[in-house]
C-alpha positions, 0 to 999 in steps of 0.5 A: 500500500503507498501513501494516503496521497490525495488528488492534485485538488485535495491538496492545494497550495496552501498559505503560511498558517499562523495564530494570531492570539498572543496566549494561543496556549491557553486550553489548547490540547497537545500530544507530546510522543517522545522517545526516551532513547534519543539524545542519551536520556539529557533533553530538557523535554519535562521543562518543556512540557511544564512550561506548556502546562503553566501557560495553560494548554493541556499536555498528553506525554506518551513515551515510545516502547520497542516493538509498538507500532507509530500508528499506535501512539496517534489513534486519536492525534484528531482530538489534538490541536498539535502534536510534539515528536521528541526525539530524533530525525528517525521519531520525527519523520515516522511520527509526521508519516504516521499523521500524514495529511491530518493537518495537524501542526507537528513540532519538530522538538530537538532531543536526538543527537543531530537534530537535522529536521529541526535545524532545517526548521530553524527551530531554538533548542531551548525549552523556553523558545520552544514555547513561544515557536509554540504559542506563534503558532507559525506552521509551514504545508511541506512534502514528505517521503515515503520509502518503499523497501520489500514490501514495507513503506515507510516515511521520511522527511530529509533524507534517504540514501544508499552508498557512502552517507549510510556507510557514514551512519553505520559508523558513527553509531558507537560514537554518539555517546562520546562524541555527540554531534561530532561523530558525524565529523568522526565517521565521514573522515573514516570513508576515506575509501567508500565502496564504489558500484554501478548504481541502476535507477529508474527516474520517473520512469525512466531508466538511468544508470551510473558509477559511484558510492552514493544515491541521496534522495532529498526533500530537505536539503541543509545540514548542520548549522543549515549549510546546504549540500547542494543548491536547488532543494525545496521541500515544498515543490512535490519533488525530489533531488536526487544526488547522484554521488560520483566522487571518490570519497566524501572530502571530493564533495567539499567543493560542491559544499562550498559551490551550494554556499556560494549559490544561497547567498548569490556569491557568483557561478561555481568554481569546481568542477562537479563531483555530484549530478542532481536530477529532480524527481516524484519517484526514483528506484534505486538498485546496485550491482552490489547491495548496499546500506539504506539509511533514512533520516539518520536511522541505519536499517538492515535493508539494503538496495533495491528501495523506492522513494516516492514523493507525498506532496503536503503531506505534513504541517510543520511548527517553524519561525521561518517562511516556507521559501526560507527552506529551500536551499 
């Protein structure tokens, strides 16, 4: 079964939605779902829910247990004015898939080691700037992707990919605890020699092969401190990027970094030749000669390559500051 995505004319253009009441959290009923793995157990996240108690809104705290379904801890997410997902990139993505197309305003809360969904939003890491986002009210209509792996379809919100970046994920995993953030950094210096093979795609229906260690497929396209990996990304356009990796390791692709830099803020034409191809796209197959990794919004699973991702326009309202074209890349 694919997404719920409903016809062109069911899910229109919609404007910037924000609350206009500066005590918008006064009786206001909100469904906090927080993971209790993510972020090592340190996330001020009981500051802010008090806080959101104190300012008069009416809090339901649910923890995610192993082994029980999204779909479970959101049965009744219609009852609820907006919805809190605290943890990770990987809570994030699945808790706004599980509520796709509720139209229910989805708060990206930061508790996970990289946070990249929420520096994406631009959203404050304190608990108190939280609740003002909060009480603004301000939420942004954006797609979401959906991933189609051996029958199973699950979703994400920034990024899926297969090759060198899932290689990364897999290594950082018994850094975080000591290094945070950083072993991110730690890992990609480790890929000094990915595994390179014959990538087969099919593009819109369109086949497509070539060499290289990677297949990104974005809807979110900044990184940390909401640098872009590449120029043209939008996660409101009904479509993908897709980022055909064929460098020879992950430091060749620090030009194209530096080439996305200079392009956000106007700085003149690139300056290297390219170590990437970016192809837009509503859905994109991937399969390679040899099995690789599949990572998506930062979460390392079993599956390797074949996958679908397919594109689920609007599918979700996110909690922002910014506008929805200050998200694009």
């Amino acid at each position: 079964m694919t997404g719920q995505t409903p016809p062109p004319s069911e899910t229109p253009d919609l404007p910037d939605i924000s609350a206009a009441e500066t005590d918008a959290l006064a009786a206001r009923r909100i469904l906090v779902v927080w993971n209790p793995r993510s972020g090592h157990g340190d996330s001020p996240l009981p500051q802010f829910i008090e806080l959101l108690r104190a300012a008069g809104a009416d809090v339901t705290d649910r923890e995610l247990e192993p082994d029980t379904p999204m779909a479970d801890y959101v049965h009744d997410v219609e009852t609820y004015d907006a919805v809190v997902a605290a943890g990770g990139d990987g809570t994030v993505s699945s808790l706004a898939y599980a509520t796709r197309y509720k139209n229910i305003p989805l708060l990206a809360y930061p508790a996970g080691t990289a946070n990249l969904i929420a520096q994406n939003l631009d959203l404050p890491k304190t608990p108190e700037e939280l609740v003002e986002v909060m009480r603004d009210g301000h939420s942004v209509r954006l797609d979401l992707g959906e991933i189609e792996v051996k029958g199973e379809n699950r979703g994400f919100a920034m990024l899926a990919g297969a090759g060198a970046d899932a290689a990364m994920i897999r290594d950082s995993e018994e850094l975080k605890e000591k290094y945070g953030e950083m072993a991110y950094v730690i890992s990609a210096m480790k890929q000094l020699n990915p595994k390179k093979t014959t990538f087969n795609l099919i593009i819109d229906g369109e086949p497509r092969s070539f060499e290289g260690i990677g297949v990104m497929v974005a809807n979110l396209g900044m990184a940390n401190y909401r640098l872009p990996i590449t120029s043209d990304i939008s996660p409101s356009d009904g479509r993908f990027t897709v980022i055909l990796m064929k460098a020879g390791n992950i430091f060749r692709l620090v030009p194209n970094l530096i080439d996305s830099v200079r392009a956000k803020f106007n700085l003149g034409d690139p300056m290297f030749s390219s170590n990437l191809e970016t192809i837009e796209a509503r859905q994109v197959q991937v399969d390679a000669v040899e099995p690789f990794p599949l990572q998506f919004d930062g979460e390392l699973h079993v599956e390797t390559t074949p996958f679908v991702a397919r594109i689920l326009p609007g599918a979700v309202r996110f909690i922002t500051p910014v506008r929805r074209d200050e998200l694009d890349t």
